[in-house]
C-alpha positions in Angstrom: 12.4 -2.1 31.8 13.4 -0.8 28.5 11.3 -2.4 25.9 11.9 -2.2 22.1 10.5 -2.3 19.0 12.4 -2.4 15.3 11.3 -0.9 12.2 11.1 -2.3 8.5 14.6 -4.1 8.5 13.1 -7.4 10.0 16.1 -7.4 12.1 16.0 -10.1 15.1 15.7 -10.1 18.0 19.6 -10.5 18.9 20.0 -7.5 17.3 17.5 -5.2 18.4 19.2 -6.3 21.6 22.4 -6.0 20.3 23.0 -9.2 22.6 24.1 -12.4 20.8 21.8 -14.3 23.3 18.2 -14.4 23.4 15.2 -16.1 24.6 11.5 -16.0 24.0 9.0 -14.6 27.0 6.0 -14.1 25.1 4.4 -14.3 22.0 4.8 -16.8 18.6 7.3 -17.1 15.9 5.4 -14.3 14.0 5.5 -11.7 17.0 7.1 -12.5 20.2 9.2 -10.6 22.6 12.2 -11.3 23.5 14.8 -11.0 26.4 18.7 -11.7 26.7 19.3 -15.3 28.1 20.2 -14.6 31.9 23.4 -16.0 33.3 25.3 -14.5 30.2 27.7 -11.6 30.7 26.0 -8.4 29.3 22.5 -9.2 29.9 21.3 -5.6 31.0 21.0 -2.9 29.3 22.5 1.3 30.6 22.7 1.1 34.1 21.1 -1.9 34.9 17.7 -1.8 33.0 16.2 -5.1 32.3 16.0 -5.5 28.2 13.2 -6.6 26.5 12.5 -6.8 22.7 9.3 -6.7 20.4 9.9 -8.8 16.9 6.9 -8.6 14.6 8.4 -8.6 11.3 6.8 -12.0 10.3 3.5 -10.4 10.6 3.4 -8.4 7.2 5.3 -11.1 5.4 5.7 -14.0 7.8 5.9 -16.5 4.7 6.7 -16.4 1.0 3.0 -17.3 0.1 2.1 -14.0 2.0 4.9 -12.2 0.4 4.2 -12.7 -3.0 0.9 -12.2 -2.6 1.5 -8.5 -1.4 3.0 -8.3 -4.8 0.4 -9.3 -6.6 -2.3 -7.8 -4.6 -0.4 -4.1 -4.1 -3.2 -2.3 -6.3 -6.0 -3.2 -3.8 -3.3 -2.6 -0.8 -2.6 1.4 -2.3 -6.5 1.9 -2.5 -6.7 0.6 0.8 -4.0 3.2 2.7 -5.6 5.9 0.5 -8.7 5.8 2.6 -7.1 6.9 5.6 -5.6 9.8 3.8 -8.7 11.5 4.3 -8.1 15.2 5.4 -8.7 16.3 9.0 -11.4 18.1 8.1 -14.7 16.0 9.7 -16.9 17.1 7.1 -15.0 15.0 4.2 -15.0 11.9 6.1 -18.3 10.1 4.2 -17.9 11.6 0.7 -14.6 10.6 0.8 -14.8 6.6 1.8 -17.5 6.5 -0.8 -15.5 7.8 -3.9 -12.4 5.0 -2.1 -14.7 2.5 -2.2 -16.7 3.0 -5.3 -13.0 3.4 -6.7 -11.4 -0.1 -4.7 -14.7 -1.7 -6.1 -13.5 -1.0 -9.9 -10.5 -2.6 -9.5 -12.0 -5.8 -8.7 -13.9 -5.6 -11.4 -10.8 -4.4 -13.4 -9.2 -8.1 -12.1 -12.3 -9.8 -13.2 -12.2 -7.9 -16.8 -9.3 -9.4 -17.4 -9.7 -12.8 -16.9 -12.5 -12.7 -18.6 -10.1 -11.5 -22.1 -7.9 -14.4 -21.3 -10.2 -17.2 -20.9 -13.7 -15.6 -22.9 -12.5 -13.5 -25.1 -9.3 -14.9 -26.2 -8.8 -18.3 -25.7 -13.1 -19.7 -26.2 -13.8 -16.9 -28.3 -10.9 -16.3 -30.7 -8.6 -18.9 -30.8 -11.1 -22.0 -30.4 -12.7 -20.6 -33.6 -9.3 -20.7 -35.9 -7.6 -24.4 -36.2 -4.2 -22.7 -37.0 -4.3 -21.0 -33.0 -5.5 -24.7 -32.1 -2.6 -26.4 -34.0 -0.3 -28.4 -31.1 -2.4 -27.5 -28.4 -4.4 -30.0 -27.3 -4.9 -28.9 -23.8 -7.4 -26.6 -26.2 -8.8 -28.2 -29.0 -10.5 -30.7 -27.2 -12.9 -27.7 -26.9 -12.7 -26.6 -30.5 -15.4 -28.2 -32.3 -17.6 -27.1 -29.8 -21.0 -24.3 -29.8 -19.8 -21.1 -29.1 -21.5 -21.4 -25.8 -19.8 -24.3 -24.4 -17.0 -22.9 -25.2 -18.0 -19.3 -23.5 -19.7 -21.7 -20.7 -16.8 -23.8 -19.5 -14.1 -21.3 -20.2 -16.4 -19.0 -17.7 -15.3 -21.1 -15.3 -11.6 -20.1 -15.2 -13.3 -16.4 -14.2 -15.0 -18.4 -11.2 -12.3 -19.6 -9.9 -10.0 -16.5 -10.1 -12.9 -14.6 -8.3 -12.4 -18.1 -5.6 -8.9 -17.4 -5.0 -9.0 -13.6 -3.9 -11.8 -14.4 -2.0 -10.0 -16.9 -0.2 -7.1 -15.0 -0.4 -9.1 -12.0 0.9 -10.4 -14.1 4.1 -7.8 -16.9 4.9 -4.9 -14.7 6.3 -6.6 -12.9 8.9 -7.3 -15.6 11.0 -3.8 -15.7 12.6 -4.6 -12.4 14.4 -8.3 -13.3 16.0 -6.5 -14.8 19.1 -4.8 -11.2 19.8 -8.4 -9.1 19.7 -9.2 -7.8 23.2 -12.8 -9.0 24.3 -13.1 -5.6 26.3 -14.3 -2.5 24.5 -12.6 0.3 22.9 -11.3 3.2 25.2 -12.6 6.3 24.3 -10.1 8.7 22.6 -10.4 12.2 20.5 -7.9 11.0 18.8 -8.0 9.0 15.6 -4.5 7.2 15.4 -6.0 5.5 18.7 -8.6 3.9 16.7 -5.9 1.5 14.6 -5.9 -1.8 16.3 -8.1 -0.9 18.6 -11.7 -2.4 17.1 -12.3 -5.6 15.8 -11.9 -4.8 12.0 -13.4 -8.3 10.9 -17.1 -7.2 10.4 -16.0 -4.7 8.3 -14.0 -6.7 6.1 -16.5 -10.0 5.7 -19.1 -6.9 4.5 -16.8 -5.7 1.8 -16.2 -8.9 1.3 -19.4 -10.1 0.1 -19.9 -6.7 -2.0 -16.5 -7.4 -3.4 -17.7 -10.7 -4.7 -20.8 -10.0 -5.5 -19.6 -7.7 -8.2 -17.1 -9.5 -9.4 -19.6 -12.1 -10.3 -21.6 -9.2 -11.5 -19.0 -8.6 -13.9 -18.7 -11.7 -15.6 -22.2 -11.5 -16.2 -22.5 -8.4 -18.0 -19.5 -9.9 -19.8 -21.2 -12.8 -21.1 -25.0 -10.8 -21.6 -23.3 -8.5 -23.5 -21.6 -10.8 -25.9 -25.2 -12.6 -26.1 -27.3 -9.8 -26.8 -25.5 -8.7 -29.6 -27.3 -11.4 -31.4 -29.8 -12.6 -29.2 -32.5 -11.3 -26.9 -35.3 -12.6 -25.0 -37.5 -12.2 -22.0 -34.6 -14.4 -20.2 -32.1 -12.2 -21.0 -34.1 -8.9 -20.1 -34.8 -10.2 -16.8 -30.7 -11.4 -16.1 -29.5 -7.9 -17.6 -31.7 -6.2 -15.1 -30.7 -8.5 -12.4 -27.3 -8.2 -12.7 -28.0 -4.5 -13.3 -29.4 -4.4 -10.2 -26.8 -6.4 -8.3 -24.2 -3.7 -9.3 -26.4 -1.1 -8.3 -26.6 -2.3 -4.9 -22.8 -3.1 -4.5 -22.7 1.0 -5.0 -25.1 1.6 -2.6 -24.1 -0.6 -0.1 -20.5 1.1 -0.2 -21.4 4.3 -0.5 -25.0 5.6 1.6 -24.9 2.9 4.1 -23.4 3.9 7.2 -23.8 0.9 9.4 -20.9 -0.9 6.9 -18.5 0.7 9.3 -20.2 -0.5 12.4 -17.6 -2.4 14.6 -19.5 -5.2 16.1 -22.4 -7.2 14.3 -25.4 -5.3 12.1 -27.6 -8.2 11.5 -28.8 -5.7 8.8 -26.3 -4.8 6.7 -24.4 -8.1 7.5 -27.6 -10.2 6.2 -28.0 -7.7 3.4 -24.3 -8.3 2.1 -24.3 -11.7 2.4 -28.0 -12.3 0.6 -26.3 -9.6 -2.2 -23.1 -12.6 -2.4 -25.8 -15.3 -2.6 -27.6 -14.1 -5.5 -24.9 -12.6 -7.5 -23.6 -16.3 -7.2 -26.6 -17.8 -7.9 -27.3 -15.6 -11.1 -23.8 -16.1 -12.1 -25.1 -19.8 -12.6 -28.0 -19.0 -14.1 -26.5 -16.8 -16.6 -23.9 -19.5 -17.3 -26.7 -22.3 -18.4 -28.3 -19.8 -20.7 -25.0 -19.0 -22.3 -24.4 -22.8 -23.3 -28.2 -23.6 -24.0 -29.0 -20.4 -25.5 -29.7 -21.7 -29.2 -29.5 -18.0 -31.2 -26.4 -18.0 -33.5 -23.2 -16.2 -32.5 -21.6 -14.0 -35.0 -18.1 -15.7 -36.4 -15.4 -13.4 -36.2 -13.8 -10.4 -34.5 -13.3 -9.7 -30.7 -15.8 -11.1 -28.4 -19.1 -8.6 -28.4 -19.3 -5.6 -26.2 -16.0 -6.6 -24.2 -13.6 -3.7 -25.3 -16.8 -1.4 -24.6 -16.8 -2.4 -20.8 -13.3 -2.6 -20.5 -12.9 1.2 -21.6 -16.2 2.0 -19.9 -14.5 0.8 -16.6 -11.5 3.4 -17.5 -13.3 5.9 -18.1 -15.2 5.3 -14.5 -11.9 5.5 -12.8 -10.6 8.3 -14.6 -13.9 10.1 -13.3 -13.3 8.8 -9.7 -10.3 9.7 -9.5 -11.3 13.2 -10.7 -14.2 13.5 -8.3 -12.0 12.5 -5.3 -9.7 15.1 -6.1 -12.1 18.1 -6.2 -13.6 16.2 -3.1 -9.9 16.6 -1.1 -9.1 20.1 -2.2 -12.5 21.5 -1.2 -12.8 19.9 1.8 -9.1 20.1 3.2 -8.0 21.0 6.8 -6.7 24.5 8.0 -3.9 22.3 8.5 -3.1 21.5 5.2 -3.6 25.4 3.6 -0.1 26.1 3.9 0.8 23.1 1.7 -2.0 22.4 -0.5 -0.2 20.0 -2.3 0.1 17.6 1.2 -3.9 17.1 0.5 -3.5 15.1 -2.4 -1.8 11.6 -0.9 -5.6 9.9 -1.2 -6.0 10.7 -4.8 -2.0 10.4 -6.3 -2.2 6.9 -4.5 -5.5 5.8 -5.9 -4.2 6.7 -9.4 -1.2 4.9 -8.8 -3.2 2.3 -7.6 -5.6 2.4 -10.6 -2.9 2.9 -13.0 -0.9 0.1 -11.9 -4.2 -2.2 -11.9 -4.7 -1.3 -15.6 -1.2 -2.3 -16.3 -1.3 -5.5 -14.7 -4.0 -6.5 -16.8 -3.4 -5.2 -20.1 -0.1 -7.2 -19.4 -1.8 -10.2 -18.3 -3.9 -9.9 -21.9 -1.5 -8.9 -24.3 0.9 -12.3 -23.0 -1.6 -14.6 -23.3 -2.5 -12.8 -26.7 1.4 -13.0 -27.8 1.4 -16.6 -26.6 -1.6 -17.6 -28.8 -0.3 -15.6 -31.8 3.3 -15.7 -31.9 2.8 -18.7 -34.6 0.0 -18.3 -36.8 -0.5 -15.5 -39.8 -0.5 -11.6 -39.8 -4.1 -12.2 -40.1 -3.9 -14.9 -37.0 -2.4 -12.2 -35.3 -4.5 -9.5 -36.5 -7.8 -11.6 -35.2 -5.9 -12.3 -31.5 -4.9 -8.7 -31.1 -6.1 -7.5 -27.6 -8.4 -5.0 -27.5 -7.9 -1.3 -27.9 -8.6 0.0 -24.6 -5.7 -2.6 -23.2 -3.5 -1.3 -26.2 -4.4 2.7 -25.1 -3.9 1.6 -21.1 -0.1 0.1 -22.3 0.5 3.4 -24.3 -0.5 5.7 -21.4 1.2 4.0 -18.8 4.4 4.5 -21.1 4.0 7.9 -21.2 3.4 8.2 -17.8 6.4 6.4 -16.5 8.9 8.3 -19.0 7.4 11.7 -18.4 8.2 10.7 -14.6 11.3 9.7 -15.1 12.2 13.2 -17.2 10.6 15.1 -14.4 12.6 13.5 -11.5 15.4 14.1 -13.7 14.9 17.5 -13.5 13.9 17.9 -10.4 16.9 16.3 -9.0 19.1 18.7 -11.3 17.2 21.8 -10.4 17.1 21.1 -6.6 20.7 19.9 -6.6 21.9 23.5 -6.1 19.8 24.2 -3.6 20.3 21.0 -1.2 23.8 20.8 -2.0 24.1 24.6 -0.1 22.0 23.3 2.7 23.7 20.0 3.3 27.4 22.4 3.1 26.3 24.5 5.6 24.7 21.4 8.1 28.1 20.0 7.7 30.2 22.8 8.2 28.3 23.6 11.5 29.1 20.4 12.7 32.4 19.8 11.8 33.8 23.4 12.2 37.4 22.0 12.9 37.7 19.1 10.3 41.5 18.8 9.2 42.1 19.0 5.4 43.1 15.1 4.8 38.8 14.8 5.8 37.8 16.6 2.8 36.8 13.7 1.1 34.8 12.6 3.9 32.9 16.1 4.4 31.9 15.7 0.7 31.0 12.1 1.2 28.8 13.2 4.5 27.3 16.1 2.2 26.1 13.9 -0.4 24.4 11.9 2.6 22.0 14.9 3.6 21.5 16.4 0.3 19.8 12.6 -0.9 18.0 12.4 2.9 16.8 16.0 1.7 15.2 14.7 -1.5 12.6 13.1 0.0 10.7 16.3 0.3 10.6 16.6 -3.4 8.8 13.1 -3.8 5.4 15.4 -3.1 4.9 17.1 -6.1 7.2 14.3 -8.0 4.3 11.9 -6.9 1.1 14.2 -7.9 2.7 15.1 -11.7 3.1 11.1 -12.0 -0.5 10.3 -10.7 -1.6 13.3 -13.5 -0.3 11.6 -16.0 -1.4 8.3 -15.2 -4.7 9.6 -15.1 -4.4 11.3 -18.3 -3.3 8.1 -19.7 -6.7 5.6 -17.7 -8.6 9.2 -20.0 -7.5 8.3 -23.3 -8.8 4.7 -22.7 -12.0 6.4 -24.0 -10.2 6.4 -28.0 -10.7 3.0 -27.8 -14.6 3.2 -27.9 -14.0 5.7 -31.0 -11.8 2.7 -32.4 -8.8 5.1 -32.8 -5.3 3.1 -32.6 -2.7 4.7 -31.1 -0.5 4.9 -33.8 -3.1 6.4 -36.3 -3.3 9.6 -33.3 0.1 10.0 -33.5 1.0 9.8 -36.8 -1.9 12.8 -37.8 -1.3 14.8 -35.2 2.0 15.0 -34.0 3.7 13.5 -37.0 5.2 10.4 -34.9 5.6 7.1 -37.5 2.8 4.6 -36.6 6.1 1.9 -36.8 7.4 4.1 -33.7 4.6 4.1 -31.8 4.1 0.2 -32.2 7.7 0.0 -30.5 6.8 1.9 -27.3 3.6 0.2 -26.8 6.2 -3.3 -27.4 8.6 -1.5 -25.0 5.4 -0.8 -22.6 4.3 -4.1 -22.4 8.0 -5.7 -21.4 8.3 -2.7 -19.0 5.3 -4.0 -17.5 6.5 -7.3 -17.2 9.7 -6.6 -16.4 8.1 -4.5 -13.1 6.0 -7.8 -12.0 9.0 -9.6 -12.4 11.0 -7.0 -10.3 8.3 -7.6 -7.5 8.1 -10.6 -7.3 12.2 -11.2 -7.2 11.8 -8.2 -5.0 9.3 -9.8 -2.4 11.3 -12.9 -2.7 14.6 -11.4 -1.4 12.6 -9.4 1.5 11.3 -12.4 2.5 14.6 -14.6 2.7 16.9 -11.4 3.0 16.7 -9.0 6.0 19.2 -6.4 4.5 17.1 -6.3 1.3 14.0 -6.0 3.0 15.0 -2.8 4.5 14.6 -1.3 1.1 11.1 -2.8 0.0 9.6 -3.4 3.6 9.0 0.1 3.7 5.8 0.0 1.5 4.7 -3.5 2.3 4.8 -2.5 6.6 3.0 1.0 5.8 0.6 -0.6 3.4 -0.4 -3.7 6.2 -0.2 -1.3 9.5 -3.6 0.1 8.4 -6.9 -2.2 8.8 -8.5 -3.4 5.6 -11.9 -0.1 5.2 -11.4 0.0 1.2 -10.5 -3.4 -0.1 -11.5 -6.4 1.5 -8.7 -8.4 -0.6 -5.6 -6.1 0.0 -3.2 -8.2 2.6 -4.2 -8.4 6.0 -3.7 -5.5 8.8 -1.0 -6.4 10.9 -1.7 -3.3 13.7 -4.8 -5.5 14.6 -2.3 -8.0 16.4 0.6 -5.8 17.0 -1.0 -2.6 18.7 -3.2 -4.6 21.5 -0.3 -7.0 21.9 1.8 -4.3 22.8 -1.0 -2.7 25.0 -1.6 -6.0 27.1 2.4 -6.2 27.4 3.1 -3.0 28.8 -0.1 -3.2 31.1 1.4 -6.3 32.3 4.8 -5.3 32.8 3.3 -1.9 34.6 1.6 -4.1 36.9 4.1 -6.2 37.7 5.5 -3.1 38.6 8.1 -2.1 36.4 8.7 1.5 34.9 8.7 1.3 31.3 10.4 2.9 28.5 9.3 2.2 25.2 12.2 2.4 22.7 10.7 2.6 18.6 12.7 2.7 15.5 11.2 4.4 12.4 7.7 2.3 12.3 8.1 0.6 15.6 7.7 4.2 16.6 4.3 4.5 14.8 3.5 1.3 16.4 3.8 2.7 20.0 2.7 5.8 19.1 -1.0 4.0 18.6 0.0 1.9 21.4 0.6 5.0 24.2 -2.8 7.0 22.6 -4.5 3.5 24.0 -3.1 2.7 27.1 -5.3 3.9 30.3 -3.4 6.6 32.6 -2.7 4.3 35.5 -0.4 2.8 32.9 0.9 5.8 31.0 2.0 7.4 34.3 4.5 4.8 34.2 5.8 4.9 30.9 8.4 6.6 29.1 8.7 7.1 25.2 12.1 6.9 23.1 11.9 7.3 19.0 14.0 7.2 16.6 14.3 7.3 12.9 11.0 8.2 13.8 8.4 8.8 10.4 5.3 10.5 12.4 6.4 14.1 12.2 8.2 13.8 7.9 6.0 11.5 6.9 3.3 10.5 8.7 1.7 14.2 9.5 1.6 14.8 5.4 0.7 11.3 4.3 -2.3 11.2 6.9 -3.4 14.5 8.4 -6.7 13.4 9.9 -4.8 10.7 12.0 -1.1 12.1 12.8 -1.8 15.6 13.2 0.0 17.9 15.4 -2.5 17.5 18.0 -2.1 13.4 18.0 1.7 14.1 18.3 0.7 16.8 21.7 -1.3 14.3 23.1 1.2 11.3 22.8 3.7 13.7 24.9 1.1 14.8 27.0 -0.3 10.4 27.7 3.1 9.8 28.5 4.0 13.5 31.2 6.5 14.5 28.2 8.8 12.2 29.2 9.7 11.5 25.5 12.9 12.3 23.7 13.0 11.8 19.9 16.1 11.2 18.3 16.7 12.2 14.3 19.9 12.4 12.0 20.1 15.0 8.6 21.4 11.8 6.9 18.2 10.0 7.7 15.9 9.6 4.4 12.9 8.8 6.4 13.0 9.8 10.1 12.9 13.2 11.0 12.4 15.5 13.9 8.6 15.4 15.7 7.9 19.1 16.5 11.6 21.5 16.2 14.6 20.1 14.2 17.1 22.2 16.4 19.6 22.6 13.8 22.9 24.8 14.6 21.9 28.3 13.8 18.1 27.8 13.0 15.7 30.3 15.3 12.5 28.5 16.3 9.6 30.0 18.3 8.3 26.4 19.2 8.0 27.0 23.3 6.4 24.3 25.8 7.5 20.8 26.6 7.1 20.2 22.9 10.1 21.8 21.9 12.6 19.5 24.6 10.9 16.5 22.6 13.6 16.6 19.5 17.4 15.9 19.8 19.4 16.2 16.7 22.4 14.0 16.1 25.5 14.8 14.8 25.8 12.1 11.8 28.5 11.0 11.8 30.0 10.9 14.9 33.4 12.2 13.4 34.7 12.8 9.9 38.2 11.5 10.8 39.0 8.4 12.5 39.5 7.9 16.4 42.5 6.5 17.6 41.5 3.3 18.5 40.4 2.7 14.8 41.8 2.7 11.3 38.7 4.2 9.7 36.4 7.1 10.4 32.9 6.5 11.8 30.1 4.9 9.8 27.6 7.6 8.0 24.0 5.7 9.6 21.5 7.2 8.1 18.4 5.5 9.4 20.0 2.8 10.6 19.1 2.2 14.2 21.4 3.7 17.2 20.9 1.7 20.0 24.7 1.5 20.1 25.5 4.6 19.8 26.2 6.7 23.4 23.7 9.2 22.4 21.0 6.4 23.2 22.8 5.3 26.2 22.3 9.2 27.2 18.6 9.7 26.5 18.0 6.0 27.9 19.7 7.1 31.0 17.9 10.8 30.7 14.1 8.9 30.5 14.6 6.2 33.5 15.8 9.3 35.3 12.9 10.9 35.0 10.4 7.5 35.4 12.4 7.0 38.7 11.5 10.0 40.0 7.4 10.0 39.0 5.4 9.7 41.3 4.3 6.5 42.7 
């Protein structure tokens, strides 16, 4: 029995196949597996082994709703695979998952903040106070002649129900995958990457859940306090600003020095603990609502609304100092593994800054629309009082800089290494085309271009850490905003640039901003209702679902929680029914039975046989997340499965790469041990000139799968070789 699983191209099941007709054994619509229809010509695969496909492309993005929602939700989804970039060191496991946490808390805040500036601070506060914003609107001058603190009151309820839909958002999805948990308890396994799928990660999730909620309501509170006690205080509102105080407190605490969070099963505990923290944050929101709209102290008349820009800059600043504390965290507490490239032990904090720095975009954007839709009519002094505030202009400004200092740094980086992989990629090519005629030089050039761009990937490390500096650099400055400095004044005094000219970029910010969003969601549209497309952007939706959800509660759903123990229960079943199985993954499907094998009990694995391809785990994996795909998960995946495992890899191939040797022509490696029969390189592509049975040379593939290809037929027929001849 060969059984297969695809990668990120979504491809189905025909052509995983590569049969045009298929049938359904097992499974749903979202993951099913799938055999050719029997009766048809062609129905087996190399010498007579019975075919069998695993589809579970639906499960990341099985609908548009989901799809879209990755887009909108891919902050939370970056802090979230940041957590298991922990090093391999043991010692850095707690310290680290606090700062993640602390960190994936502050950008649910962040979402809350701005809400609040749309519907508190500019819409009740601002523009319901000046008749020319309320001119031809009357969706919002029914509201106009209102207290202040109706308006701040029933506008706080658009804030309520934003923190309602993530929740739901948060908790709805998952429920497709309960039906696929295993009721029998977790094997036990030295190695991490067998823990993925493997527990029940809903506990988990409902605890960060509640804390999630809980200070998101929190949030809005301290919003509206702080706007009150600007003018106003009372023995009310010293007893709601400690409480809500207190709330946020314990929302740390409960992330960060409680260990039972992570426990697997129920903690009647920390499970009651988290759920009384929800109930009270929602009841004080309430409470702190009625005294906003009864409250009978004046409000002051103009400006922003009090104390808002303060917390949104304060919240900056905190990330900016997360960020930095992670770092130091990850550096001082890295693996041996990663002393040879320190620069591998900085994936947790580049993606939490990317994560944090895309967060802040999103909702200055979301802020300074709304502000440009309220203003775009009135006076320069209607304009003037709808501005949005500082921090939001600072956050546009640095993300600018950020994004165009990246860009000039790739630039050069590309032109700089150009030499260099342009040498390699000659030499790769002329060692395995030593006897090309001269009418193929086009193609050889064509073929060189193809591995000097698969070698660039290697040069997205340190392209990735300068970006993530910057960005943090640019959350820092946030803190100018407390000083009310503008932008423009900075520039103009100390580096001479014309405050007109720095008004463009943070313009030009704002539509690049909007212009990524739209790119997104266009983006997650097309991978949804385009399988070619989705090859291109499934990549970071797949990796940022295959972990389970230990940061942020409302980042999309973990698919591995169906997937891996699906895949378990199939091949113990097929083992049983006594086949010999060889497991055939391309590029993440290869992840996917790699936690899959680390799981499987050795009555089964005795039986098995592994076949990657395009394969991540050794290029990607091993840097990204050293604590989970180190070398010795790799060892003990061969040694699960006897070492009957062949990896197949191409120097075209952007992504996949070899597992433990690369075995190129005229490389010396001292890798000795059934680990170094593991790799075979292929010669990509199969010829530079074309056969003559065809009119054009062979395609270049890349990472495109090979199942067709007769170097698959040969390892295929290699690894049922050697199954046939285990040992019963």
């Amino acid at each position: 029995m060969e059984l297969r699983v695809h990668g990120v191209s979504g491809a189905g099941a025909d052509r995983v196949l590569n049969r045009p007709y298929v049938h359904q054994v097992a499974g749903d619509r979202s993951g099913g597996f799938y055999r050719p229809r029997p009766g048809y010509p062609d129905s087996t695969g190399t010498d007579g082994v019975t075919l069998e496909a695993y589809r579970w492309s639906d499960l990341p993005s099985g609908t548009a709703a989901r799809t879209l929602s990755l887009v909108f939700l891919l902050p939370f989804m970056l802090c979230n695979v940041a957590l298991w970039m922990r090093p391999a060191n043991p010692s850095a496991k707690y310290g680290f998952m606090a700062l993640c946490r602390v960190l994936a808390l502050t950008l649910t805040m962040l979402y809350v903040l701005s809400i609040v500036g749309v519907a508190l601070d500019l819409i009740a506060w601002r523009c319901m106070g000046m008749p020319s914003c309320l001119a031809g609107r009357s969706s919002l001058s029914w509201l106009g002649g209102r207290p202040v603190g109706v308006r701040l009151g029933v506008l706080a309820l658009v804030p309520v129900a934003a923190i309602g839909l993530v929740w739901w958002l948060g908790a709805r999805p998952s429920h497709q995958f309960d039906a696929f948990r295993t009721n029998a308890p977790p094997r036990a396994s030295k190695h991490r990457l067998s823990a993925v799928g493997q527990w029940d990660g809903a506990p988990l999730v409902g605890r960060l859940r509640s804390v999630h909620v809980a200070a998101a309501f929190a949030t809005l509170d301290a919003s509206l306090l702080t706007a009150r006690a600007s003018q106003h205080a009372s023995r009310v509102m010293v007893v709601l600003v400690v409480a809500t105080g207190a709330v946020l407190v314990a929302c740390v605490l409960l992330l960060s020095v409680v260990p039972n969070i992570d426990r697997p099963g129920a903690a009647p505990g920390v499970d009651g603990a988290t759920r009384g923290l929800r109930t009270i944050a929602c009841g004080l929101t309430i409470l702190v609502i009625v005294h906003v709209v009864v409250s009978p102290a004046p409000w002051p008349q103009r400006g922003a609304l009090p104390g808002y820009g303060a917390l949104v800059a304060w919240l900056f600043v905190s990330q900016t100092v997360l960020v930095a504390a992670l770092a130091v965290e990850v550096l001082w507490r890295r693996g041996d593994g990663q002393r040879k490239a320190a620069i591998r032990a900085l994936g947790a904090p580049v993606f939490v800054t990317i994560a944090a720095g895309l967060a802040v975009a999103f909702a200055a954007e979301l802020v300074y629309r709304v502000a440009d839709l309220l203003d775009r009519e009135g006076t320069t002094a209607d304009r003037m009082a709808t501005s949005p505030p500082l921090p939001y202009t600072w956050a546009i400004f640095g993300f600018l800089l950020a994004v165009l200092s990246a860009l000039v740094v790739a630039a050069a980086l590309t032109v700089l290494t150009a030499p260099g992989r342009r040498r390699a990629a000659r030499a790769i090519v002329a060692a395995d085309f030593p006897h090309a005629p001269p009418e193929a030089a086009d193609r050889l050039r064509r073929v060189e271009q193809a591995v000097a761009r698969a070698r660039f990937t290697e040069r997205l490390e340190p392209l990735s850490v300068v970006y993530a500096a910057l960005a943090a650099l640019g959350l820092a400055t946030s803190v100018l905003g407390l000083l009310q400095l503008y932008p423009g004044d900075i520039a103009q005094r100390f580096v001479g640039v014309p405050e007109k000219m720095v008004s463009f970029l943070i313009d030009s910010g704002s539509y690049l901003i909007a212009g990524l969003l739209l790119w997104l969601v266009v983006g997650g549209l097309f991978a949804y209702r385009t399988a070619g497309f989705r090859r291109y952007v499934g990549v970071l939706w797949d990796l940022g679902t295959f972990w389970p959800r230990g940061a942020h509660p409302f980042a999309p759903p973990c698919y591995a929680e169906r997937a891996v123990p699906e895949l378990a229960k199939r091949i113990s079943y097929l083992v049983e029914q006594g086949h010999r199985v060889l497991l055939a993954g391309h590029s993440h499907g290869s992840v996917l039975l790699a936690a899959t094998v680390l799981q499987l009990p050795p009555r089964i694995t005795d039986r098995v046989a592994l076949l990657t391809y395009g394969s991540p785990l050794g290029r990607l994996y091993s840097r990204l997340f050293p604590a989970y795909a180190d070398d010795a998960a790799l060892r003990a995946i061969g040694e699960r499965v006897g070492w009957r495992w062949l990896n197949l890899w191409r120097d075209t191939d952007p992504i996949g790469g070899w597992i433990f040797a690369s075995h190129r022509p005229g490389e010396v490696e001292n890798l000795t041990g059934p680990a170094a029969s593991v790799d075979r390189r292929l010669v990509d592509p199969e010829d530079v000139v074309a056969p003559p049975s065809d009119s054009v040379p062979p395609p270049i593939m890349g990472h495109w799968p090979c199942e067709s290809q007769e170097a698959f037929a040969d390892a295929v027929r290699e690894l049922t070789a050697r199954l046939r001849t285990t040992a019963r």
